[in-house]
VEXDREN-2710 file (C-alpha; in Angstrom, 1 decimal):
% VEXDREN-2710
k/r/px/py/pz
1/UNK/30.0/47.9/72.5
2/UNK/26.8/47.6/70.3
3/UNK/24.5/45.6/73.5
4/UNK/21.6/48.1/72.3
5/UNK/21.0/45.4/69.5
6/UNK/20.4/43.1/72.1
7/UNK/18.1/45.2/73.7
8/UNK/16.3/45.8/70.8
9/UNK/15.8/42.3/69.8
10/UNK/14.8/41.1/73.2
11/UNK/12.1/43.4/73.3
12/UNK/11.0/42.4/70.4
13/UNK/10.6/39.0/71.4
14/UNK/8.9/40.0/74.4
15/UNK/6.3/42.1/72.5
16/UNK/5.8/39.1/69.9
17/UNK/6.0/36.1/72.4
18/UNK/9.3/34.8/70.2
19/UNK/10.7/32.0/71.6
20/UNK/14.2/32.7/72.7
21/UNK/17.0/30.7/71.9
22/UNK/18.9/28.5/74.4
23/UNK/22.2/29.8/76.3
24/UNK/24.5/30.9/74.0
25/UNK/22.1/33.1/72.5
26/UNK/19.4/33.3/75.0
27/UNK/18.8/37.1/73.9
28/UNK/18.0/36.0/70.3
29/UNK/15.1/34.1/69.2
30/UNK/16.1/31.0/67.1
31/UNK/17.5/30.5/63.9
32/UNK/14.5/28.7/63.0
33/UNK/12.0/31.2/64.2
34/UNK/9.9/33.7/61.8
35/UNK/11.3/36.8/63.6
36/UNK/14.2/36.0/60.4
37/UNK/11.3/35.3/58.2
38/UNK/10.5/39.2/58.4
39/UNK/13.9/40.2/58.6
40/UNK/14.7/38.4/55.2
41/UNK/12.5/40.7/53.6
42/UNK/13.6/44.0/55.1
43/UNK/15.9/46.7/53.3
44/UNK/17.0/47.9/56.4
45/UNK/15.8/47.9/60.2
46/UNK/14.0/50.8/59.3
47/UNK/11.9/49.1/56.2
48/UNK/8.8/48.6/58.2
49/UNK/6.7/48.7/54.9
50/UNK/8.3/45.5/54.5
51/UNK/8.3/44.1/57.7
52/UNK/4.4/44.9/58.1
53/UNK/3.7/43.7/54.7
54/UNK/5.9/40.0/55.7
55/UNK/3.4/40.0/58.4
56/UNK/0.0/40.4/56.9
57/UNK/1.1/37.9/54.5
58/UNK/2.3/35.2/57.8
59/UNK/-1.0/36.0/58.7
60/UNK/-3.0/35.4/55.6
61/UNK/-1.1/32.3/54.7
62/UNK/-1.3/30.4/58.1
63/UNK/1.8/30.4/59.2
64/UNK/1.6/33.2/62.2
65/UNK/-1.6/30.0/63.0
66/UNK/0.5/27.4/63.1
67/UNK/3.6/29.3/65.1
68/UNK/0.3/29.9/68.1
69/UNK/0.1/26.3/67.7
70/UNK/3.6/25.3/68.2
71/UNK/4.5/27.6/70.7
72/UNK/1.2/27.9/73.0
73/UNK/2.6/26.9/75.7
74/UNK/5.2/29.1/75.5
75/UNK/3.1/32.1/74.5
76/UNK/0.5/31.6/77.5
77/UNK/3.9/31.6/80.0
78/UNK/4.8/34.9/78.2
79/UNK/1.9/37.0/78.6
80/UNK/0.2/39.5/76.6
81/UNK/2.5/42.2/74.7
82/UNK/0.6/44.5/77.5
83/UNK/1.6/42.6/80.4
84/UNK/-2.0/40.7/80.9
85/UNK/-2.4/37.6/80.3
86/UNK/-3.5/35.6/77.0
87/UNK/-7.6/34.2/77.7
88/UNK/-8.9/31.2/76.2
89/UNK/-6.1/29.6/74.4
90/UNK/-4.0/32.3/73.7
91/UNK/-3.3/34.9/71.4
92/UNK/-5.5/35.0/68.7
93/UNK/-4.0/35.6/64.6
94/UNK/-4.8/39.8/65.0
95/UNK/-3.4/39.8/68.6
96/UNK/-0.1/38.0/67.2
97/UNK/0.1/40.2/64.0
98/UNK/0.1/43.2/66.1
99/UNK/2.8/42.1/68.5
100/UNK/5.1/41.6/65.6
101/UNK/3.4/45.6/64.1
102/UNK/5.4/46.5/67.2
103/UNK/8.6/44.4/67.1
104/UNK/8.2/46.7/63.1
105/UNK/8.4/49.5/65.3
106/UNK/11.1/49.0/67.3
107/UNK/13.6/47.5/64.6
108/UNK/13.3/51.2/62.7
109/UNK/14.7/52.9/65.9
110/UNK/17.7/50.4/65.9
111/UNK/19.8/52.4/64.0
112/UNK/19.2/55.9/65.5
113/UNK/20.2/53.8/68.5
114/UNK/23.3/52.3/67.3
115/UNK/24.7/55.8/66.3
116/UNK/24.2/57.2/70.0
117/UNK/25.3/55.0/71.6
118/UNK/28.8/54.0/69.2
119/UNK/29.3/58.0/69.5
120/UNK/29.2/57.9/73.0
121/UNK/32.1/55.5/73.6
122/UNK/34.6/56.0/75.6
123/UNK/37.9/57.6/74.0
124/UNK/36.3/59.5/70.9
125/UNK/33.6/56.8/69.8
126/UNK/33.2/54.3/67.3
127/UNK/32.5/54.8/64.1
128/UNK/31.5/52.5/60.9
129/UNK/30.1/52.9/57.1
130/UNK/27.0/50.5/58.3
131/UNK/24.4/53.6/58.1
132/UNK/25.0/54.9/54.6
133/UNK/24.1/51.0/52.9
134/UNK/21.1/50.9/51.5
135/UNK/20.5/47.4/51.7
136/UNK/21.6/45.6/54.8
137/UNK/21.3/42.1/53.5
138/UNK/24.6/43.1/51.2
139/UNK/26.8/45.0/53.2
140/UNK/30.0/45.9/51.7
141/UNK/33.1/46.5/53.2
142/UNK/31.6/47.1/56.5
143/UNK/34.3/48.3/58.9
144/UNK/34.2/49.6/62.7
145/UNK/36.9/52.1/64.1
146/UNK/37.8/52.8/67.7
147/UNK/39.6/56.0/67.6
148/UNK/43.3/55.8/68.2
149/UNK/43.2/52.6/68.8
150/UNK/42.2/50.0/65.7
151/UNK/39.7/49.4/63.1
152/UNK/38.3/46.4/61.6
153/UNK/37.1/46.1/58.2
154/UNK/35.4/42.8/57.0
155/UNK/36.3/41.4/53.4
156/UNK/33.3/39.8/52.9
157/UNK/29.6/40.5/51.8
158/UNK/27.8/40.6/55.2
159/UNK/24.1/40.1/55.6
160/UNK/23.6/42.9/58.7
161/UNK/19.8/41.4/58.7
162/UNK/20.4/37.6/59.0
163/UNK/20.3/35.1/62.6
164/UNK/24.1/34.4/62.1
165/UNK/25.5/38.1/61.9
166/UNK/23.3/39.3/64.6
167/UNK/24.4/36.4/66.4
168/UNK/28.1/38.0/66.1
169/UNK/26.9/41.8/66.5
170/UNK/25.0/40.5/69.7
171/UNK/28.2/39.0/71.4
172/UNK/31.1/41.9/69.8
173/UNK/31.6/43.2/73.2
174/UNK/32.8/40.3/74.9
175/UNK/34.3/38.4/71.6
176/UNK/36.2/41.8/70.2
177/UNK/38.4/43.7/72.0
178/UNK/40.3/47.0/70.6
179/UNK/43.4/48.5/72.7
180/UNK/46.7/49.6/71.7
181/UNK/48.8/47.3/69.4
182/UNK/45.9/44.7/70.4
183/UNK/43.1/43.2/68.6
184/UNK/41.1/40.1/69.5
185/UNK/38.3/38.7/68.2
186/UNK/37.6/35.5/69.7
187/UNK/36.1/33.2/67.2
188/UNK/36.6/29.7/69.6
189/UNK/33.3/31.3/70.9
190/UNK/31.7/32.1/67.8
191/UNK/32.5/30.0/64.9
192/UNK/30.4/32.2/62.1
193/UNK/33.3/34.8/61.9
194/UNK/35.8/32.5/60.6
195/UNK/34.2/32.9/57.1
196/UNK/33.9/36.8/57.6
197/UNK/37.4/37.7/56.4
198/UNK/38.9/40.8/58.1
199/UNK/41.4/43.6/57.7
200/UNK/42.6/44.5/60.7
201/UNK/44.4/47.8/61.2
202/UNK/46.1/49.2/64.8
203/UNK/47.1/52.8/65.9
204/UNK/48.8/54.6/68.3
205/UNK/52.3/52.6/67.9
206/UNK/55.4/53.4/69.4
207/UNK/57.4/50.2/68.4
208/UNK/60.6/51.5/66.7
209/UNK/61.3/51.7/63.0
210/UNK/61.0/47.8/61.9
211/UNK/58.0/46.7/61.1
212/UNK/56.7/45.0/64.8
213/UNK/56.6/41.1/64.8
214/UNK/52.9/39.8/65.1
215/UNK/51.8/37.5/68.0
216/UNK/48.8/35.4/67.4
217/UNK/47.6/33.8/70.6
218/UNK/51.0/34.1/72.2
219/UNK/53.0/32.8/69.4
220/UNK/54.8/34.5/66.9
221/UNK/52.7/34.7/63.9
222/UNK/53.6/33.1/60.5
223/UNK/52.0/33.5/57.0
224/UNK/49.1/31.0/57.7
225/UNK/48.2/33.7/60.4
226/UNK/48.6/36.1/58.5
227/UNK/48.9/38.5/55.1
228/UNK/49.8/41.8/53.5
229/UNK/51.3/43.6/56.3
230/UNK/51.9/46.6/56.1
231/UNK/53.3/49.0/58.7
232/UNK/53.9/53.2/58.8
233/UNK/56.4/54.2/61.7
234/UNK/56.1/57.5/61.1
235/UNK/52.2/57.5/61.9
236/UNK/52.7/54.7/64.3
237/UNK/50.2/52.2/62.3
238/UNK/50.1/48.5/61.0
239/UNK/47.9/47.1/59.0
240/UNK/47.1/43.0/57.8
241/UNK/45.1/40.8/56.8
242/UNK/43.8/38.0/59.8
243/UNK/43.9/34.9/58.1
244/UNK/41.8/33.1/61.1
245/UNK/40.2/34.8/63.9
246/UNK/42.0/35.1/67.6
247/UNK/44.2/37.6/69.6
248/UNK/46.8/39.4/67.5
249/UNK/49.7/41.8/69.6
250/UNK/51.9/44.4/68.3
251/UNK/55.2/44.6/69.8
252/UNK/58.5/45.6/68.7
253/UNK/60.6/43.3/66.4
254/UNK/62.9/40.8/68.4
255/UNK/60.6/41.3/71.8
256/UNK/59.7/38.7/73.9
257/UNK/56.2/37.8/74.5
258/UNK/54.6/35.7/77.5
259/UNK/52.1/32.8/76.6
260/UNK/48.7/32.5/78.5
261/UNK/47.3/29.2/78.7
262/UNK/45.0/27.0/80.4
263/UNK/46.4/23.0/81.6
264/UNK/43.3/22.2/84.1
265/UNK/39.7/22.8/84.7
266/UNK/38.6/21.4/88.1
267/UNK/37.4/18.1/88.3
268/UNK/34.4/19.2/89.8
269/UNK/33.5/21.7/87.2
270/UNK/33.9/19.7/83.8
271/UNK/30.6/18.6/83.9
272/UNK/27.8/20.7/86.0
273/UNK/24.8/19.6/86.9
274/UNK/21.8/22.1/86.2
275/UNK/20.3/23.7/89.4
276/UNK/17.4/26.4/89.3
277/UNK/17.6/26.4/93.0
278/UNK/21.1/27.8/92.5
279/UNK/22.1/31.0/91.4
280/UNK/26.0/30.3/90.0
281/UNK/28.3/28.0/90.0
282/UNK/32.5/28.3/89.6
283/UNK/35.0/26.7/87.4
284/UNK/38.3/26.7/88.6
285/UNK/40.8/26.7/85.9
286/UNK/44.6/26.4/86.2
287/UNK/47.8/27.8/83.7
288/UNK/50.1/30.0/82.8
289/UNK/50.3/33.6/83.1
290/UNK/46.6/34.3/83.4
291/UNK/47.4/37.4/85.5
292/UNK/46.4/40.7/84.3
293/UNK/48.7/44.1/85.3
294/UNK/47.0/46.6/87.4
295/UNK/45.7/48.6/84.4
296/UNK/44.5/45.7/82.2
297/UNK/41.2/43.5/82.5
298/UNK/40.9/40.1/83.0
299/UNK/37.2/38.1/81.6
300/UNK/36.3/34.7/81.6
301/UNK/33.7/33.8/79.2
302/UNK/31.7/30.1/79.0
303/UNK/30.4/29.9/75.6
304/UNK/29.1/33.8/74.9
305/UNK/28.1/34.2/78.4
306/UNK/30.7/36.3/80.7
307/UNK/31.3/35.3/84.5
308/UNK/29.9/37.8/86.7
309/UNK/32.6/37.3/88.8
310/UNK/36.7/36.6/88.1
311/UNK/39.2/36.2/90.9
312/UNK/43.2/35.0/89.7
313/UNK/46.1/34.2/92.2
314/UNK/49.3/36.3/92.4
315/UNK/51.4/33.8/90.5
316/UNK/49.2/33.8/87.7
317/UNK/48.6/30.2/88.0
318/UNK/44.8/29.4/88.5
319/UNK/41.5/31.7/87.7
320/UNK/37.9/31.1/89.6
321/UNK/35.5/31.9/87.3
322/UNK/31.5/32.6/88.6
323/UNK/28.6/32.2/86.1
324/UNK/25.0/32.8/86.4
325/UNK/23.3/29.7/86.6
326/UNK/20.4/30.8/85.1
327/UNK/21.7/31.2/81.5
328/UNK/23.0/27.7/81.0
329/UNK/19.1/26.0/81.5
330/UNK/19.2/24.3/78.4
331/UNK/22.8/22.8/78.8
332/UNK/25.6/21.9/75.9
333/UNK/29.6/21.3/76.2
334/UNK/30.8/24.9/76.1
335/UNK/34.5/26.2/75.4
336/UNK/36.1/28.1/78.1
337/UNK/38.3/31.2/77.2
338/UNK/40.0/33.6/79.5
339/UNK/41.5/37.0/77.8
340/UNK/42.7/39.8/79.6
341/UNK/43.2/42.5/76.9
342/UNK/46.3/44.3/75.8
343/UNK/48.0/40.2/76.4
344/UNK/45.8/37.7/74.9
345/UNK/43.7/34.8/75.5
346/UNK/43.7/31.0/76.4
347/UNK/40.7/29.1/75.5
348/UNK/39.7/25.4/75.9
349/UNK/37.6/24.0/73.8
350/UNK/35.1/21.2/74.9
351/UNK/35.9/22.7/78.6
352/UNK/32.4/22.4/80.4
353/UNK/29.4/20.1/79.9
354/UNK/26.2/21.5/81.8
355/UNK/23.6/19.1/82.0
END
C-alpha cells in the first residue's frame, strides 16, 4: 500500500550516496546512518528548514567529512547525484551537502504523495489521521482505514520520522493485509511492531447475531490474544484489541476453521549459498493446507523480501517459493512465512540461512 515511501527514500539515498542497508531493508539506508540524524530534527517530511539547517550544521561540524571518509568507497561506486562520476577522491563537503539539499527536497513531497496514492486504492481508498499531526516524531493515535473492509488504529506514541517505523511503513504491503473478517499483520517478519499496540476493527460482516469467535493463526483465540471485543451485528462490525501481532479471522461462532502450517523446508534450501552469477533460487516448503481458493492470494515472503514467483500443489501440501538472488547479498538466517489472505499464515522461524 504505501511503497511510495520506499521510493522516496531510495531516491534519496541515491541523490546523497547513503549507504543502503542489507537485505531486509535494502531500500533504507542504515539505522546507523545520518539520513536519521536529519530526520530526528524534522517536524514533518515537509520541515526542510530543519532538515537544511541539520545539514549545514553536519557540515560545519565534521561529520558530513568523516561520513566521505567512511563511505568513499562506496560513494565513488555510487556516482555523482547527476549521474557523473565523483573526480579525485570523491565528493567534496559542498558537493555532499547539496546531495542531502535534495534528499530536503524530496522528503517535503512525501506527503502529497502518500495522499494520492492511499486515495487511489482499490475499493474506495485508504484513509488515516497521519496528515493533520503536526509533529511526526509524536504521532497519536495514528490509524489507517480500508473502506468496507478494516481499520487499524495503533495505541501507542509512534515516531512517523524514526529508522524503526519507516522500517514498518516500508514493508506494510507485504506484512498487513485488510480483507473481509481478515486482518494480518505479520510481525514474525518485523519484530518492531510487537511494541506498537493496535486496535483492530473489521467491516462488512455477515456472521449471525453472536458475537463471531476469533482465530489467531488458525487457532481459536483466547484472552492472551486478545481484549475488549466488541461486536455490532446490526452494522456487521467487530472490534478488539491485538494483544500480539499475527493473522486474526472473523467467522461465525461455533465454525470450523482449517490450520495452515509449514512441517519441512527442503534439505537443499535451508542453507543457500550466495551466487551473483544467479538470478534466484527456490525453497521448497511442505504442510498443511497452504492452498489458496480461486479468488484468494497466495505470497511467500523470506525475511521482508516477497518471492517473485509462488507455485502450490492441488492437495495443498507443499509450496515452491522463487526469490531474487540479488537481494539476499549480505546473507542472515531469515524466517519463512506463507499467508494467503482471507485464511492465514504459517511462518517458520529460523527457516533459511544464506551465506
Amino acid at each position: 500500500m504505501l511503497l511510495f515511501m520506499a521510493a522516496a527514500v531510495v531516491f534519496a539515498a541515491g541523490q546523497t550516496g547513503i549507504a543502503k542497508a542489507g537485505p531486509n531493508d535494502h531500500e533504507l539506508p542504515n539505522e546507523d546512518d545520518i539520513f536519521w540524524q536529519v530526520t530526528s530534527v524534522m517536524d514533518t517530511p515537509a520541515d526542510t528548514t530543519a532538515c537544511q539547517a541539520k545539514i549545514d550544521a553536519m557540515s560545519a561540524d565534521g561529520t558530513l567529512e568523516t561520513y566521505i571518509g567512511q563511505h568513499r568507497d562506496e560513494l565513488m561506486d555510487e556516482g555523482t547525484p547527476q549521474g557523473g562520476e565523483w573526480q579525485g577522491n570523491g565528493p567534496t563537503i559542498a558537493e555532499m551537502a547539496q546531495g542531502f539539499y535534495q534528499m530536503c527536497a524530496m522528503l517535503a513531497q512525501m506527503p502529497t504523495q502518500m495522499q494520492t496514492d492511499m486515495a487511489g486504492e482499490a475499493d474506495g481508498g485508504v484513509s488515516t489521521n497521519l496528515f493533520s499531526q503536526s509533529d511526526w516524531h509524536n504521532v497519536t493515535g495514528l490509524y489507517f482505514e480500508k473502506s468496507g473492509k478494516g481499520k487499524i488504529s495503533f495505541t501507542n506514541t509512534l515516531d512517523f520520522l524514526s529508522y524503526r517505523f519507516f522500517r514498518f511503513m516500508n514493508n506494510f504491503d507485504s506484512m498487513v493485509e485488510m480483507n473481509d473478517g481478515y486482518i494480518s499483520l505479520n510481525a514474525s517478519m518485523l519484530d518492531d511492531i510487537k511494541n506498537y499496540g493496535a486496535q483492530l476493527t473489521m467491516y462488512g460482516l455477515d456472521l449471525g447475531s453472536e458475537t463471531p469467535d476469533i482465530y489467531v493463526d488458525g487457532k481459536l483465540a483466547g484472552a492472551s490474544d486478545v481484549s475488549d471485543v466488541t461486536y455490532n451485528a446490526a452494522e456487521g462490525s467487530l472490534t478488539f484489541t491485538a494483544k500480539h501481532f499475527s493473522s486474526y479471522r472473523a467467522v461465525a461462532k461455533g465454525s470450523k476453521v482449517k490450520t495452515m502450517a509449514i512441517r519441512k523446508i527442503n534439505k537443499k534450501a535451508r542453507v543457500i549459498k550466495y551466487n551473483a552469477s544467479k538470478n534466484t533460487f527456490r525453497v521448497k516448503v511442505k504442510g498443511r493446507n497452504l492452498k489458496p481458493a480461486s479468488d484468494q492470494t497466495i505470497k511467500c515472503n523470506l525475511g521482508f523480501e516477497e518471492a517473485a514467483k509462488v507455485s502450490y500443489s492441488k492437495n495443498g501440501k507443499s509450496v515452491v517459493c522463487v526469490f531474487p538472488m540479488s537481494y539476499f547479498e549480505a546473507g542472515n538466517t531469515y524466517p519463512l512465512s506463507i499467508s494467503i489472505d482471507g485464511k492465514g499464515e504459517a511462518t517458520k522461524n529460523n527457516a533459511v540461512r544464506i551465506r
